[in-house]
C-alpha positions as CSV (number, residue, x, y, z in Angstrom):
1,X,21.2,2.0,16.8
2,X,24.4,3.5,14.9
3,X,25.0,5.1,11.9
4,X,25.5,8.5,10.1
5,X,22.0,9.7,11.4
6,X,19.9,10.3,14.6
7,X,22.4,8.2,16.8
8,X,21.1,5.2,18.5
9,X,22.0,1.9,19.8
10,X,20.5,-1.6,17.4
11,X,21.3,-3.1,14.5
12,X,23.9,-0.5,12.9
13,X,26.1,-3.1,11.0
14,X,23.0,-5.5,10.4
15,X,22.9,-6.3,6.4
16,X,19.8,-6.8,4.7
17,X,18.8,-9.1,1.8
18,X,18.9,-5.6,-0.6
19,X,22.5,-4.7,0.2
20,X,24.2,-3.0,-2.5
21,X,21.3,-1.3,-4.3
22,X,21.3,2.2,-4.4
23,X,18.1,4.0,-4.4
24,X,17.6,8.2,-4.9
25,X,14.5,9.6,-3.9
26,X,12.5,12.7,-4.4
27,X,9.4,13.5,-3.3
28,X,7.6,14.4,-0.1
29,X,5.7,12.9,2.4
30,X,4.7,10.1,2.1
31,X,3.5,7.8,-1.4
32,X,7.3,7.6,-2.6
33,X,9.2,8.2,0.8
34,X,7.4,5.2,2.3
35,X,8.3,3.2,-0.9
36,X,12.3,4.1,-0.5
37,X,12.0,3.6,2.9
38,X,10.8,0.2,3.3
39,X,13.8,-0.8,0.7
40,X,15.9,1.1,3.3
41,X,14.9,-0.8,6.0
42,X,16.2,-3.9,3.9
43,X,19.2,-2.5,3.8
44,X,19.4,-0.3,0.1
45,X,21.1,2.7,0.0
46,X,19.2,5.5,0.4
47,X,20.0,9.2,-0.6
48,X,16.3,11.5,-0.3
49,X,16.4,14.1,-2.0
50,X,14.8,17.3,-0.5
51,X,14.7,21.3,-1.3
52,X,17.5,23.3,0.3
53,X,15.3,25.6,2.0
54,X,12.1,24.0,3.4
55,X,12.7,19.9,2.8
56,X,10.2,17.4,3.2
57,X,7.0,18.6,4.9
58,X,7.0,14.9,6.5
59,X,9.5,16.7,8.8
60,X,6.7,18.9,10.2
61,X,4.0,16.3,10.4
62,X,2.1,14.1,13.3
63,X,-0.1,14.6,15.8
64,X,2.2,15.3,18.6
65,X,5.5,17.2,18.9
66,X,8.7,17.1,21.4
67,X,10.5,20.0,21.9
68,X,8.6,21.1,18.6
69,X,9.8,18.7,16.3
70,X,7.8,16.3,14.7
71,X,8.0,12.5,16.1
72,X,6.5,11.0,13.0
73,X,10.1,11.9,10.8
74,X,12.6,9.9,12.9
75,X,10.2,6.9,12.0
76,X,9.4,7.8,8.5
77,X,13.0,8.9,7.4
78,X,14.9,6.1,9.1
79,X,17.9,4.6,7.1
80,X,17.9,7.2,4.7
81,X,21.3,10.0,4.1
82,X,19.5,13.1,4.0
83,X,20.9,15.6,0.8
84,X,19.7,18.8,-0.3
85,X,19.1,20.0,-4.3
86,X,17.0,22.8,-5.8
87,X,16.0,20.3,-8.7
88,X,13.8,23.6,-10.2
89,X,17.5,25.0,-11.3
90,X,20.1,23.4,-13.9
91,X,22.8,23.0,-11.9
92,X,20.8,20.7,-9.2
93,X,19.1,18.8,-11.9
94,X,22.6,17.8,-13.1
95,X,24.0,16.8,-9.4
96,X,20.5,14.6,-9.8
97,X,21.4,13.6,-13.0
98,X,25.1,12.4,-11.4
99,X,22.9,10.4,-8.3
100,X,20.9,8.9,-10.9
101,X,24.1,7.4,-12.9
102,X,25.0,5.7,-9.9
103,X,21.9,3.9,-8.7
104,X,19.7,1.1,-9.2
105,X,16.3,2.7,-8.3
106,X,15.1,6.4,-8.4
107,X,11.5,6.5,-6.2
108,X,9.4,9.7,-7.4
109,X,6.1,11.2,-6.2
110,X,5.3,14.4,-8.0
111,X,2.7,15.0,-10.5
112,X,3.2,13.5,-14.4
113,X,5.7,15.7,-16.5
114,X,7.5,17.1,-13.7
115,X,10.2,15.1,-14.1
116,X,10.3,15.5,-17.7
117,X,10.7,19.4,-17.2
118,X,13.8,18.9,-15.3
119,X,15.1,17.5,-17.7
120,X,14.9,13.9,-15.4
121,X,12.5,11.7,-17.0
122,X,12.8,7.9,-17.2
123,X,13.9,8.3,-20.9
124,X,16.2,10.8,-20.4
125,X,17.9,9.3,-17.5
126,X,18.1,6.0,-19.4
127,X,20.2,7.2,-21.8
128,X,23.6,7.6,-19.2
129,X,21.6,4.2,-17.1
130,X,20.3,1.8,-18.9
131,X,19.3,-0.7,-15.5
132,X,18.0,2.2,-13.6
133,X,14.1,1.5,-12.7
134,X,12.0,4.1,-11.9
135,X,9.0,3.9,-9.4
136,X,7.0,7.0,-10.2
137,X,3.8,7.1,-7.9
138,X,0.8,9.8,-8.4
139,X,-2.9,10.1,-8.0
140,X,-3.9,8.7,-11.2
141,X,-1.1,7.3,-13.3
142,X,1.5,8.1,-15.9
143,X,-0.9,7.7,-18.7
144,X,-4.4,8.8,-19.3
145,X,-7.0,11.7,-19.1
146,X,-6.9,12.3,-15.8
147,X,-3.2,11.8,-15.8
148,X,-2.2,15.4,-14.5
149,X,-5.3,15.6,-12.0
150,X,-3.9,16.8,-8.9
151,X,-4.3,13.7,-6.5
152,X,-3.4,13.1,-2.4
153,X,-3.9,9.6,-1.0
154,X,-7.4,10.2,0.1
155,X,-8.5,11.5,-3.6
156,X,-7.7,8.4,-4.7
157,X,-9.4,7.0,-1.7
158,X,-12.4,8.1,-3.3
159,X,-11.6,7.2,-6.5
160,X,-10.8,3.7,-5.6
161,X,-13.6,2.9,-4.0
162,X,-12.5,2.9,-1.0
163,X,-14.3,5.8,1.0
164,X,-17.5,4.2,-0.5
165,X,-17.7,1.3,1.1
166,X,-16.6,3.0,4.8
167,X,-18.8,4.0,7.8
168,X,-21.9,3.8,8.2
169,X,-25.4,4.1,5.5
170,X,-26.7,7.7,7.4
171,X,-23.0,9.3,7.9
172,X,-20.5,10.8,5.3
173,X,-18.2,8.3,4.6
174,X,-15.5,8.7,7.1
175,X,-11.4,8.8,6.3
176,X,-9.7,5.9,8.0
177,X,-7.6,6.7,10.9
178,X,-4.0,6.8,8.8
179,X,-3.2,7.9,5.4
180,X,-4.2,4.2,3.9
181,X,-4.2,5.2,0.1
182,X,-0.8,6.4,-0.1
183,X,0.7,3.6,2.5
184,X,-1.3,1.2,-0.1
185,X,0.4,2.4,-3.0
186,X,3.6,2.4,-1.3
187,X,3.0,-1.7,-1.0
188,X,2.8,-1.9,-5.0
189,X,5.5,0.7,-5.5
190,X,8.2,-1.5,-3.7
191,X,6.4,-5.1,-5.2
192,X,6.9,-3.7,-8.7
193,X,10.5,-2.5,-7.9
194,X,11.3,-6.0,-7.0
195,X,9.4,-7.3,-10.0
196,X,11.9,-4.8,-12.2
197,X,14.6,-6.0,-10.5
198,X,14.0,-9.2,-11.3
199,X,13.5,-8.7,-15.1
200,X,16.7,-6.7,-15.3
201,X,18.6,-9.7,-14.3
202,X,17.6,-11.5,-17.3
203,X,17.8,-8.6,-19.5
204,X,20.2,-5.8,-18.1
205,X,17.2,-2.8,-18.7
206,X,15.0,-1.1,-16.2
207,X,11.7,0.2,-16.4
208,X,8.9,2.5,-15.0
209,X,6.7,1.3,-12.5
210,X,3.8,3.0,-12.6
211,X,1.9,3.1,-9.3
212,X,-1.7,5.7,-9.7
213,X,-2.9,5.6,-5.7
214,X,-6.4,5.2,-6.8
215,X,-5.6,2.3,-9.0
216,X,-3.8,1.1,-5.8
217,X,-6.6,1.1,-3.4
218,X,-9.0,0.0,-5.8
219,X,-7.0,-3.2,-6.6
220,X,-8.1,-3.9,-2.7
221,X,-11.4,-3.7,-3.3
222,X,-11.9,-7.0,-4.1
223,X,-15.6,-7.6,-6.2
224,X,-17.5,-4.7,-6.1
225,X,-17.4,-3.7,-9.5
226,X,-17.7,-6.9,-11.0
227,X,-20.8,-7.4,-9.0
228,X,-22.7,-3.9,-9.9
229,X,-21.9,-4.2,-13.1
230,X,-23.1,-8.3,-14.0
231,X,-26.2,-8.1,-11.3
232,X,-26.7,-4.2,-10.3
233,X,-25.3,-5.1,-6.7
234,X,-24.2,-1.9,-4.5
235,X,-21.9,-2.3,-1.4
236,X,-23.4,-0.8,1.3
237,X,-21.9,1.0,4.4
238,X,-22.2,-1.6,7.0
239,X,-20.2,0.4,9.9
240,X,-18.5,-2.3,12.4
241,X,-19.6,-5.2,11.0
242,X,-18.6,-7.6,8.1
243,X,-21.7,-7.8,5.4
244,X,-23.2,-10.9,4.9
245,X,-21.4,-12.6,7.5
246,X,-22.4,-12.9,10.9
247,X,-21.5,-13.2,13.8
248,X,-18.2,-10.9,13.1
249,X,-18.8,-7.4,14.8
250,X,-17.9,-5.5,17.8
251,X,-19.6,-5.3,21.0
252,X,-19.6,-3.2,24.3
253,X,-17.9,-4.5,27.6
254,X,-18.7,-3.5,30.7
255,X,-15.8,-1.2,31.1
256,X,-16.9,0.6,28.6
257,X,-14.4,-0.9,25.7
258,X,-15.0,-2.5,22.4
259,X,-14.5,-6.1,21.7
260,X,-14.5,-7.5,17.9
261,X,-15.4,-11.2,17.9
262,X,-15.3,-13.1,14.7
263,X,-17.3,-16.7,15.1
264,X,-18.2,-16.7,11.5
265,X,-17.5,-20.3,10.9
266,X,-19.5,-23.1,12.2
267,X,-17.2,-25.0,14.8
268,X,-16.2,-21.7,16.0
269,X,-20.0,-20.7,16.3
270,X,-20.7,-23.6,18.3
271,X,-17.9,-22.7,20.6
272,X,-19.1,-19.1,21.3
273,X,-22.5,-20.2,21.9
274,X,-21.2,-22.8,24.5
275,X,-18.9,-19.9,26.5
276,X,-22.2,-17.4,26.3
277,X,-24.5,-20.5,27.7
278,X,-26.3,-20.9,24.9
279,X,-25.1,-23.8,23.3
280,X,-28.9,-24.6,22.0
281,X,-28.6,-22.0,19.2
282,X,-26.1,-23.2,17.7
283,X,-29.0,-25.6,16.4
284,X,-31.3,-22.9,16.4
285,X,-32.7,-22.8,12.7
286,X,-32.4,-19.0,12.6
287,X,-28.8,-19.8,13.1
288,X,-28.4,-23.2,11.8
289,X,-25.9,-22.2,8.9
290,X,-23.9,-19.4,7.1
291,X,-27.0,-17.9,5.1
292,X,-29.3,-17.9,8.2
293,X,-26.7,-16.4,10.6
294,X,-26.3,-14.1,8.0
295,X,-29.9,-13.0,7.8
296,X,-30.5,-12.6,11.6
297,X,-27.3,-11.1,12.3
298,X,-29.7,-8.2,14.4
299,X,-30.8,-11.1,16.9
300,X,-26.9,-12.5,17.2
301,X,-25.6,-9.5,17.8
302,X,-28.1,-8.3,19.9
303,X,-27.7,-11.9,21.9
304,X,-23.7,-11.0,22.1
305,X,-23.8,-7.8,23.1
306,X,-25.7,-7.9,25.9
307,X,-23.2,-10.8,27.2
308,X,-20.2,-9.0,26.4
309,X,-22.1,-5.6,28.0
310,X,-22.1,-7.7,31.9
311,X,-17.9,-8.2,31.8
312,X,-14.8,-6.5,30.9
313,X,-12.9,-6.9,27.8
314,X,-9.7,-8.4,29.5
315,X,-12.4,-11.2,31.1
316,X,-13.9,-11.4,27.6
317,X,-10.8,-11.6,26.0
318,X,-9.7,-14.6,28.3
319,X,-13.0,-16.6,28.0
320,X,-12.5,-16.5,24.2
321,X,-9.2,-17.6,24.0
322,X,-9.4,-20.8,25.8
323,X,-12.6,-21.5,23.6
324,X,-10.4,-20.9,20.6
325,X,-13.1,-17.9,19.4
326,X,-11.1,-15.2,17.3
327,X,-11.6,-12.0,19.8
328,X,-9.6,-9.3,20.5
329,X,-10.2,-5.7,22.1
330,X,-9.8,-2.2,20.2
331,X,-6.3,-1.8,20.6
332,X,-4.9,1.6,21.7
333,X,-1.4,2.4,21.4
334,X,-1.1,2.2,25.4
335,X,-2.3,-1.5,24.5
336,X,-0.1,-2.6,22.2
337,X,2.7,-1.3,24.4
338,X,1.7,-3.6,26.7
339,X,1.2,-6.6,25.1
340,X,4.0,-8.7,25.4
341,X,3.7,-10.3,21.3
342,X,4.6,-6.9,20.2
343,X,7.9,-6.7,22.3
344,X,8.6,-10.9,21.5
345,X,8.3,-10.3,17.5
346,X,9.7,-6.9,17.8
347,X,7.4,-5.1,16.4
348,X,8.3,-2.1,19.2
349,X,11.8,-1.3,19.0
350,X,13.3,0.8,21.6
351,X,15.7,3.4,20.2
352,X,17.2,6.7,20.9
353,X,17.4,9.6,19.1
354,X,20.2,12.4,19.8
355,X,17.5,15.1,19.7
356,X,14.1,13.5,21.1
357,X,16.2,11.7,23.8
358,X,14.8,7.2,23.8
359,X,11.5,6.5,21.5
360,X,9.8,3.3,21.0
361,X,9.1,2.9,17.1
362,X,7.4,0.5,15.2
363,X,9.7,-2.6,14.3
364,X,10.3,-4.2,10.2
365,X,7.2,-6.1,8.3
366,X,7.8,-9.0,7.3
367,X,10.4,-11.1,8.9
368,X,13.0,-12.5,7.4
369,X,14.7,-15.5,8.5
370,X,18.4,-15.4,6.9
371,X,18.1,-11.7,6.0
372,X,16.0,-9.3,8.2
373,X,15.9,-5.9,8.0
374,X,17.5,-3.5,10.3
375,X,16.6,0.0,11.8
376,X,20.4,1.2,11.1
377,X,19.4,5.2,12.2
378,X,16.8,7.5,12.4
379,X,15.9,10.4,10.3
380,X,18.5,12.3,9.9
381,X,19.0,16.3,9.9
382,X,18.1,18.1,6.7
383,X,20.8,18.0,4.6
384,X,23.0,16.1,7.2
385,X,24.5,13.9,4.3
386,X,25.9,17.0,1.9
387,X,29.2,16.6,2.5
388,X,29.3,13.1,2.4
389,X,27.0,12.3,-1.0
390,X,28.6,15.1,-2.9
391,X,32.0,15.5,-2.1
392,X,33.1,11.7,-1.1
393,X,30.9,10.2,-3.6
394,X,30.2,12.6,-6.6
395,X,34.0,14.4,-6.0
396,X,33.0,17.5,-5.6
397,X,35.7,20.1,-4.7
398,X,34.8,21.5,-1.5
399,X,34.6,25.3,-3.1
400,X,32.8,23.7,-5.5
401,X,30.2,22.7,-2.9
402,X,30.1,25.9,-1.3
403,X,29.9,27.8,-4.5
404,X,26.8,25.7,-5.0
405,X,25.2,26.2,-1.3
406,X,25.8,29.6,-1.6
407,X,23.6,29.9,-4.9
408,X,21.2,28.1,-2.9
409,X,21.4,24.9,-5.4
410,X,22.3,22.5,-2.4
């Protein structure tokens, strides 16, 4: 990758279908940074925004460290030039306000009014550009009595619905293993910038895209509402398996792995049967049809497991494949880097990064045929774009620049 970033090796002069769209963001973490950086990764312009003195906490976060710096920022602040402005002080909001003349998109996170108070709301900034569109994502919306409700992706997990129907009846309802409510709401944050887009063409305005994260996840949640309130139905916690549908769980292999197999339909029923041996229950009335598999799901998955329990997933695996049965262990991350489909639709991306030396990151979703996506850098330094954003772009004076550093605006 090459570029004004991390340095690297791939794809610095690939173009991507949203070449010349300039997008600002502010915000942290990761709601409205994800949003601006999926339009990054297909190919917009991106200048984040971040406070002079701390910036984004993203640059702190993951799991693991190198060296003590986080290996979750390269990833989630790839393609982006990095700026700093204290937006809490007049003289940053207007440098924002200049930014904000200039692009097509401004991607926001914090809670309702904040912009407003910086003198930076949609309205406001309308008034110099017209076109811009503005993706603002919080817990619970622009609008509404719950509207300044302080609200992290995994309130709005709860809220949605989501945390509900997770885990199993007798445990708390667990969190799923990666911040899903805000990476949801990311998703409708980018289709409704592309949906803005698109109606600016035909009439030369922008508009707010209002993203709440609990609206987000709860648009996922398919019937459940609909159901409790016409019949008084309640989704239960069903753990691993998939309610009302059966066989479709996962089961224990001898080398002590998991194994999900999914033979919920009834030629791919038959087939499992016939690789366990047991091609008679296939005609089995308990098992005859959807609704009875359904109800004896205990006696399938009972009959599975204890197959699957005598052999190891990667014989498992192989036996299921050539029956055409969907199967597939519990992928780990040493998995995946294994498997060769990940490297063949480059989904892992080898890359190197000045500081953390080469890293394998995840690669662009979805693919493109004419126009794909590029990893151009990786998250830059803070601030690392100053110079570049304010002095080439906005014509600030140099002094001027300093002046303002040393005020601690930028």
């Amino acid at each position: 990758m090459s570029g004004p970033g991390a340095g690297g090796e791939a794809n610095g002069d690939a173009k991507g279908p949203l070449e010349g769209l300039r997008v600002v963001e502010m915000g942290t973490m990761l709601a409205g940074p994800l949003c601006a950086r999926l339009l990054a990764d297909y190919g917009a312009d991106v200048v984040k925004i971040e406070d002079p003195k701390r910036g984004d906490i993203g640059r702190d976060w993951g799991r693991h460290k190198l060296e003590g710096k986080s290996l979750w920022w390269p990833i989630q602040g790839r393609n982006k030039r990095c700026v700093t402005i204290n937006l809490r002080e007049p003289e940053g909001q207007e440098l924002a306000r200049q930014l904000c003349d200039r692009a097509d998109i401004l991607v926001e996170n914090f809670r309702p009014g904040t912009l407003e108070r910086w003198g930076l709301g949609p309205e406001r900034l309308a008034e110099s550009n017209p076109g811009l569109v503005v993706a603002r994502v919080s817990g619970f919306g622009q609008s509404g009595p719950a509207r300044e409700k302080a609200g992290f992706g995994v309130v709005g997990e709860a809220v949605g619905g989501l945390r509900y129907t997770t885990g199993y009846p007798d445990q708390a309802p667990p969190r799923v293993g990666v911040s899903i409510g805000d990476e949801i709401a990311s998703l409708f944050a980018v289709i409704g910038v592309l949906l803005a887009l698109q109606s600016r063409q035909r009439s030369g305005r922008g508009q707010v895209v209002d993203v709440a994260i609990y609206e987000a996840v709860f648009a996922m949640m398919e019937s459940i509402v609909t159901e409790y309130a016409r019949v008084g139905g309640l989704p239960e916690r069903t753990g691993s398996r998939l309610p009302g549908v059966a066989p479709s769980n996962v089961y224990p292999t001898a080398d002590e792995e998991w194994v999900i197999i999914a033979a919920n339909a009834e030629n791919v029923f038959r087939r499992l049967m016939a690789v366990l041996g047991q091609p008679e229950l296939a005609d089995d009335p308990r098992f005859v049809d959807h609704a009875s598999r359904a109800a004896n799901y205990e006696v399938l998955d009972e009959t599975i497991g204890s197959w699957s329990s005598q052999r190891s997933g990667d014989e498992i695996i192989a036996m299921l494949d050539e029956a055409g049965v969907p199967a597939s262990k519990i992928y780990s991350p040493a998995d995946m880097l294994e498997d060769p489909h990940f490297w063949a639709r480059e989904m892992l991306v080898e890359t190197t990064d000045r500081v953390l030396g080469e890293l394998t990151i995840p690669g662009i979703v979805p693919k493109l045929s004419a126009t794909p996506g590029a990893i151009r850098w990786l998250g830059a330094d803070h601030g690392e774009h100053n110079e570049e954003v304010f002095e080439q772009e906005l014509g600030l004076a140099t002094e001027r620049l300093e002046e303002l550093r040393e005020k601690g605006i930028v």
